[in-house]
N, C-alpha and C positions, 0 to 999 in steps of 0.2 A: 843731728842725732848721732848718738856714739853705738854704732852696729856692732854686734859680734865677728870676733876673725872668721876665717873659713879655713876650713881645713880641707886643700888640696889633695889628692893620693898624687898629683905627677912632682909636687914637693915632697914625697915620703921617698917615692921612686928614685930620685936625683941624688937621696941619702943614703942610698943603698937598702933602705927600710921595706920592708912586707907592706904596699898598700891595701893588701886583698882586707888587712887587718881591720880597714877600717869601713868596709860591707859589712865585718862581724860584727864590730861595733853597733853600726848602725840596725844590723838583727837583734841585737840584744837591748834596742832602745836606748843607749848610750849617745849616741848622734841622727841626726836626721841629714836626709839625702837631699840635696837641694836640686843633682842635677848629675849628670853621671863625670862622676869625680868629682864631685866638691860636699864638702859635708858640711855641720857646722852640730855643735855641742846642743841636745836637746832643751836642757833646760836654760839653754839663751832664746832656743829658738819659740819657746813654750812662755817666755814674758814678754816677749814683742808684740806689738799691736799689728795690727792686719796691714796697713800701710809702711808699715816698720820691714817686713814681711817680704812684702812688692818689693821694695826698694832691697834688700840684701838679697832677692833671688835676681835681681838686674847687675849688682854686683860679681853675682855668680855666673850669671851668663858671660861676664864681661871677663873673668878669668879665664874661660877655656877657647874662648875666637879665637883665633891664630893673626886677625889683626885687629888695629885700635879699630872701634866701632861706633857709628852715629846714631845714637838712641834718638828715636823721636814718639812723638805723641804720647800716652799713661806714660812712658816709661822718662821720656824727658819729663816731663810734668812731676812727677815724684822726683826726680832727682832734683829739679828746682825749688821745690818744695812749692806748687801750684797744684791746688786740690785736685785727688784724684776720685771718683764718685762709685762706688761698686769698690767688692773684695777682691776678685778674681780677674787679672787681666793676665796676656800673653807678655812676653819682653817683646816691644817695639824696638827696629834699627830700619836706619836708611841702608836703599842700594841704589847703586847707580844703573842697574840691570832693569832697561825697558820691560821685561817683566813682571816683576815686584811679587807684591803679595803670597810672596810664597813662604815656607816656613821649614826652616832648614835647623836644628840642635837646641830647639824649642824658642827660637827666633822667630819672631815673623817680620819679612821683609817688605818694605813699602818703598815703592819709586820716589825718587826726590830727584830734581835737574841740583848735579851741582854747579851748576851756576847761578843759581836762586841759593843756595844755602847758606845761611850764618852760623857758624858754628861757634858754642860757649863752653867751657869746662866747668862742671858740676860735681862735685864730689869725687874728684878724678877722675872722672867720664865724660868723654864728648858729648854733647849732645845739641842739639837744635836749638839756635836760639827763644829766648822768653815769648817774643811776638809769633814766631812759624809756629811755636808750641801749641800758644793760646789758642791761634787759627783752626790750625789742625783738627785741633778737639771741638773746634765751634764745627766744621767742615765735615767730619767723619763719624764728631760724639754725637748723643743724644741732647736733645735739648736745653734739659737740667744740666748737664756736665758741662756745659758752652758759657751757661750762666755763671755757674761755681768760677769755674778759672776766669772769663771776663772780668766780673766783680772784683776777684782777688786782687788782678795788674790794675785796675784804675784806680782800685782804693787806695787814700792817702797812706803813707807810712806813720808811724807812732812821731817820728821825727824828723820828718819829708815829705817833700813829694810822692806820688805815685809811681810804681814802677815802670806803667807804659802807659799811654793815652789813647783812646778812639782814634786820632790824626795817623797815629803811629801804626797803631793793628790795621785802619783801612789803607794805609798805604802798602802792606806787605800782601794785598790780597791779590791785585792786577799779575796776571801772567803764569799765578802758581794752581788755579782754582778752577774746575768747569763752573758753567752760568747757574747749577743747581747747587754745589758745593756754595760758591757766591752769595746765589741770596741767605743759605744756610748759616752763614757766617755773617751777615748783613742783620738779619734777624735778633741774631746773639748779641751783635755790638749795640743795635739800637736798643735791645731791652736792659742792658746794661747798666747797674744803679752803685757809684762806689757808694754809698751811704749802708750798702748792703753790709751786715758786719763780723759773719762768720759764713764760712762753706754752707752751712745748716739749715743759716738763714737764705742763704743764695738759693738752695735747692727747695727749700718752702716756697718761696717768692713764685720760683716757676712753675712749680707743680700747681699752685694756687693757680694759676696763668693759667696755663694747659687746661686743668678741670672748671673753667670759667667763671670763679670767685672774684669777687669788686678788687682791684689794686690797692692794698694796703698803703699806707705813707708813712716811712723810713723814718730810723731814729727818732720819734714826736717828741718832743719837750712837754714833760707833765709839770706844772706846778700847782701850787696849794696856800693856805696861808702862812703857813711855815718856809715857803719857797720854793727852789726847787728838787723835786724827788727824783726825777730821774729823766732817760729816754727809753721810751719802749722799742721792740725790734719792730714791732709792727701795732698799727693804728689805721682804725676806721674810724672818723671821730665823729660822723655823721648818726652814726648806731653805736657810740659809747659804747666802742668794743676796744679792749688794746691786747697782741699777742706776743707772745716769748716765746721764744725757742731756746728751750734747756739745753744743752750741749754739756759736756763733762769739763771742758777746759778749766769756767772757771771754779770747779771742787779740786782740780788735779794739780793745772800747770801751776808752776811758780811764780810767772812773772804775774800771772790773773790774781793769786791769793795773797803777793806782795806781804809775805811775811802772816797772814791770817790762818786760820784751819779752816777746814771745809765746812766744820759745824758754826766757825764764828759768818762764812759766807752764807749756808743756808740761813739764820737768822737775821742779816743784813736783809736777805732776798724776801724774808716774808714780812719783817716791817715796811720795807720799801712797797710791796704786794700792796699791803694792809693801808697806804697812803695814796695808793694809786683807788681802790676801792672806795676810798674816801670821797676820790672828788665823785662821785657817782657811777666810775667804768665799770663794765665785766671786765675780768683780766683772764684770758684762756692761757693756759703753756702746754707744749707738746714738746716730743726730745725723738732722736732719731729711731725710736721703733715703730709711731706714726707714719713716718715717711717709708717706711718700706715699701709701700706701693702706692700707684695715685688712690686706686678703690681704696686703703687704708685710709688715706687721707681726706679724701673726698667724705669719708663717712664721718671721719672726726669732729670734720669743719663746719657738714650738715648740722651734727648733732650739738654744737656748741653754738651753731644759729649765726656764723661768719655767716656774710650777705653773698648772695652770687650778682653777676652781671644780668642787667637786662637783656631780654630778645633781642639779638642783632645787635650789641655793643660790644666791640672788639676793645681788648686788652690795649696796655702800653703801646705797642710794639707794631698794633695796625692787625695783631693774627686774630682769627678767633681761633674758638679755646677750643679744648679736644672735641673733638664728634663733630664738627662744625665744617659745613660744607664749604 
C-alpha cells in the first residue's frame, strides 16, 4: 500500500523552520496529529481505511524511538500484511526488559527472550517473524483473531505454496509459550482450515464455532446442467443451505474485478445466485456489519434457519461452543 509521508516538526526544526507551525496547522484542520511531532496532511489521512490507519500510526511511532524497534503481534501483523481483526489497537514492540508490558510514548512493550527471536524486515520495519506473529495473536488474541491470521499463512498463494504450514507454527511454540498460552495456540492451529478464503470468512467460520452452529464445509462445488456455477464460501448440504460472505474486495480491489466494474460484478453475482437457487438451495449472504458481535450474529443465523450443533456435539476443533461448560 502506498501510505502518506509524515510530516516531522524535528525535520522543520533541523531546517531552521518554526515547527510550532505545524500544531497551528493541525488547529486549523489542515493536518492531523498522529503523535507528538509527527503529523500527516488531513485529507490523506481522511481516505485511508482504518487498517491503512494502524499501519501509518506504527510508522509514526517508529520515527520518533531513538532506536530501531521490534514490532510484534497487531502491529507486526499489519506490517505483514496478516489480518488484523478490530479498528483500534496500541503499536506493539518487543523488549528485552523482564518486565514488559509496559507502555512508554504510546508503545506498549512486551517480553520477548531474544534468543527465541526471528526477526524479518517489513515495510522498513523490524518486526517478528511470519510464524512468532501468527503465534502471538493465536497466544494473547481472541479466538476469532487466531483463526483470521492461521487461515491466512496456510492458505495456498494464487501461485504457490503457502506461506507457513501447521509443522512450522507448531514447532515455534516449545519454550516461547506458558501451558495455557499453549493449548491457546493448539486450539487455533487445529481448527485451522486454508480452504477458508478471506479474513471475513475466517472470522464467520469461528464465530459460527463459538455460538455453537453445525460446521459448514468450505468452498462446495455447485453444479447444475449447464456445469459448473461456482463454489460457495460456506455449505450445509444436509439442509440445502449454502452461505456467502460479502466482503467489499471483490466491487473495489483490481486484481478481484480484473478489468470489470462493480455493477458488471454485482450482476455476475446475482445470475450466479439465481443458479445456485436453481438447484433447490437457500443461498443466505451476510457482510461485515453482521459480525460486529457474536449476539449480532447469532441472531442472523437463527433467523435465516443455519442448523446449530446437537446437545453435547463439539465443534471441529474438540471445543464446545460459547456457554458450554
Amino acid at each position: 500500500m502506498d501510505l502518506p509521508a509524515l510530516i516531522l516538526s524535528s525535520d522543520l526544526a533541523r531546517l531552521g523552520r518554526d515547527s510550532r507551525r505545524l500544531a497551528r496547522q493541525a488547529e486549523a484542520g489542515e493536518l492531523r496529529r498522529l503523535r507528538q511531532g509527527v503529523y500527516v496532511r488531513a485529507e490523506a489521512w481522511d481516505a485511508l481505511q482504518h487498517w491503512e490507519r494502524y499501519t501509518l500510526l506504527i510508522h509514526a511511532a517508529a520515527s520518533t524511538l531513538r532506536s530501531r524497534t521490534v514490532f510484534c503481534r497487531q502491529s507486526a501483523a499489519a506490517l505483514s500484511d496478516i489480518p488484523v481483526l478490530g479498528k483500534r489497537h496500541p503499536v506493539h514492540a518487543c523488549t528485552s526488559d523482564a518486565g514488559g508490558g509496559r507502555s512508554r510514548a504510546g508503545v506498549r512493550r512486551h517480553f520477548v527472550d531474544p534468543e527465541s527471536l526471528q526477526i524479518e524486515e517489513r515495510q522498513g520495519l523490524l518486526v517478528t517473524s511470519r510464524a512468532r506473529t501468527v503465534l502471538d495473536l493465536a497466544a494473547f488474541g481472541s479466538f476469532e483473531q487466531a483463526v483470521a491470521a492461521v487461515d491466512h499463512v496456510i492458505r495456498p498463494a494464487r501461485n504457490g505454496p503457502p506461506v507457513l504450514n501447521l509443522e512450522l507454527l507448531e514447532a515455534g511454540i516449545t519454550g516461547n509459550y506458558t501451558a495455557a498460552a499453549t493449548r491457546r495456540i493448539l486450539t487455533a492451529l487445529e481448527f485451522g482450515d486454508p480452504a477458508s478464503g478471506s479474513p471475513g470468512e475466517s472470522l464467520s467460520r469461528a464465530m459460527m464455532h463459538r455460538l455453537g452452529f453445525k460446521a459448514p464445509l468450505l468452498q462446495h462445488e455447485i453444479r447444475d446442467a449447464r456445469g459448473l456455477v461456482g463454489f460457495t464460501d460456506f455449505e450445509w448440504p444436509e439442509d440445502g443451505l449454502s452461505g456467502e460472505f460479502d466482503g467489499l474486495a471483490k466491487y473495489r480491489d483490481s486484481s478481484y474485478l480484473n478489468g470489470r466494474t462493480a455493477a458488471d460484478v454485482v450482476i455476475e453475482e446475482k445470475r450466479r445466485e439465481d443458479r445456485i437457487r436453481a438447484t433447490g438451495r437457500r443461498v443466505i449472504r451476510w457482510t461485515w456489519s453482521e459480525l460486529a458481535s457474536l449476539e449480532r450474529f447469532a441472531a442472523f443465523l437463527d433467523a435465516k434457519g443455519v442448523p446449530r450443533r446437537a446437545p453435547g456435539i463439539r465443534g471441529g476443533n474438540g471445543q464446545p461452543p460459547l456457554g458450554s461448560a
